[in-house]
C-alpha positions, 0 to 999 in steps of 0.5 A, spaced: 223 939 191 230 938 192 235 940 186 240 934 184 247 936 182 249 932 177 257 931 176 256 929 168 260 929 162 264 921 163 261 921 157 256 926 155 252 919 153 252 916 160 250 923 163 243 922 159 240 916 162 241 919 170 237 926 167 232 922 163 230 916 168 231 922 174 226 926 171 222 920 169 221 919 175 218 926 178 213 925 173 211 919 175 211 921 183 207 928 181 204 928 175 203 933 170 208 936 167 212 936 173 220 935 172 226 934 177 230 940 179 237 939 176 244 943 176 249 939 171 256 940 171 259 936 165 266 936 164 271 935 159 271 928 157 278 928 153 281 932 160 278 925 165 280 920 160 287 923 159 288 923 166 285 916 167 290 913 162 296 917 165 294 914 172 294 922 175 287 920 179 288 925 183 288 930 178 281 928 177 279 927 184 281 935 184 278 936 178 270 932 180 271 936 187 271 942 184 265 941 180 261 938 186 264 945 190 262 948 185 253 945 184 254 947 191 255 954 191 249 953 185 244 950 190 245 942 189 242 939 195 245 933 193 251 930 188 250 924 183 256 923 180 254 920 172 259 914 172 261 909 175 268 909 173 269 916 176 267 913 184 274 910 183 276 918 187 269 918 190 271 919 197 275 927 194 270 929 192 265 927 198 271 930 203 271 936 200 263 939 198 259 937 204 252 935 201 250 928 201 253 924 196 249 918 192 255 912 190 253 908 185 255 902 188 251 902 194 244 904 190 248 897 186 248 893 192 242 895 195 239 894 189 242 886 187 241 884 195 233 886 194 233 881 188 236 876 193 243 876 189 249 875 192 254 874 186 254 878 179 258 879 174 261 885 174 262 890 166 265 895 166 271 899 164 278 896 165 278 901 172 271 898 174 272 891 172 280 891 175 281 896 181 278 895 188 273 902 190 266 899 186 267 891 187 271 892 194 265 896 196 260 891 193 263 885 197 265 889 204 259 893 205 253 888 201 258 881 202 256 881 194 261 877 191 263 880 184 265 876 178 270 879 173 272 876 166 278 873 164 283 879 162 282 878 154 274 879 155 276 886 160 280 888 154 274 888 149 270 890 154 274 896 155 275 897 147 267 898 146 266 902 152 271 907 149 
């Protein structure tokens, strides 16, 4: 079994899911009491939040390498990154730790284009929803024609996220 490295923390509560339906999965492939191997590094939300606010996104792509680096030089085989907002600086993170990377917009697309869909309704936070990295991929690398709500519904959506 290979050992998945898990970039978490963006929030704590979003990294519970992928530890969870990750080992799920082990034990429904193994049985038993079989579970995943699994390094985490879960960031400092308060740090990534602020920098996202203030447009530093280079700092957070440094920060999320580090961290990948880091899994690596622990013995990740692979790094999931357990957000999708954050696959906004996915590519720093893959040009500096060489382990294969699982972006979550290709297990979307791959995922949507197997239920024979080819437009959906994009919710996320105001990053995910506005910007170009999660929707642009959907549409160039699946051809996924991605809906987004009207501005005042992004704002609302974005509140309850955080």
């Amino acid at each position: 079994m290979k050992t998945i490295g898990l970039l978490g923390g963006m929030s704590w509560e979003s990294t519970i899911p992928y530890y969870r339906l990750i080992n799920e999965g082990i034990k429904q492939r193994l049985g038993g009491l079989h579970s995943a191997q699994v390094l985490l590094h879960s960031v400092d939300f308060h740090e990534i939040e602020e920098c996202q606010r203030l447009g530093e996104w280079d700092k957070t792509g440094d920060i999320l390498a580090e961290a990948a680096l880091g899994l690596q030089r622990a013995g990740a085989e692979g790094i999931v990154l357990c957000t999708n907002t954050m696959h906004k600086v996915a590519d720093a993170i893959e040009s500096r730790c060489s382990l294969p990377f699982l972006h979550i917009a290709d297990a979307t697309g791959r995922a949507i284009t197997g239920a024979g869909m080819t437009r959906v309704a994009l919710l996320g936070t105001r990053y995910t929803m506005e910007q170009d990295f999660y929707r642009g991929r959907l549409t160039e690398q699946f051809s996924i024609n991605c809906l987004i709500p009207e501005a005042d519904e992004r704002a609302k959506i974005n509140q309850i996220i955080f």
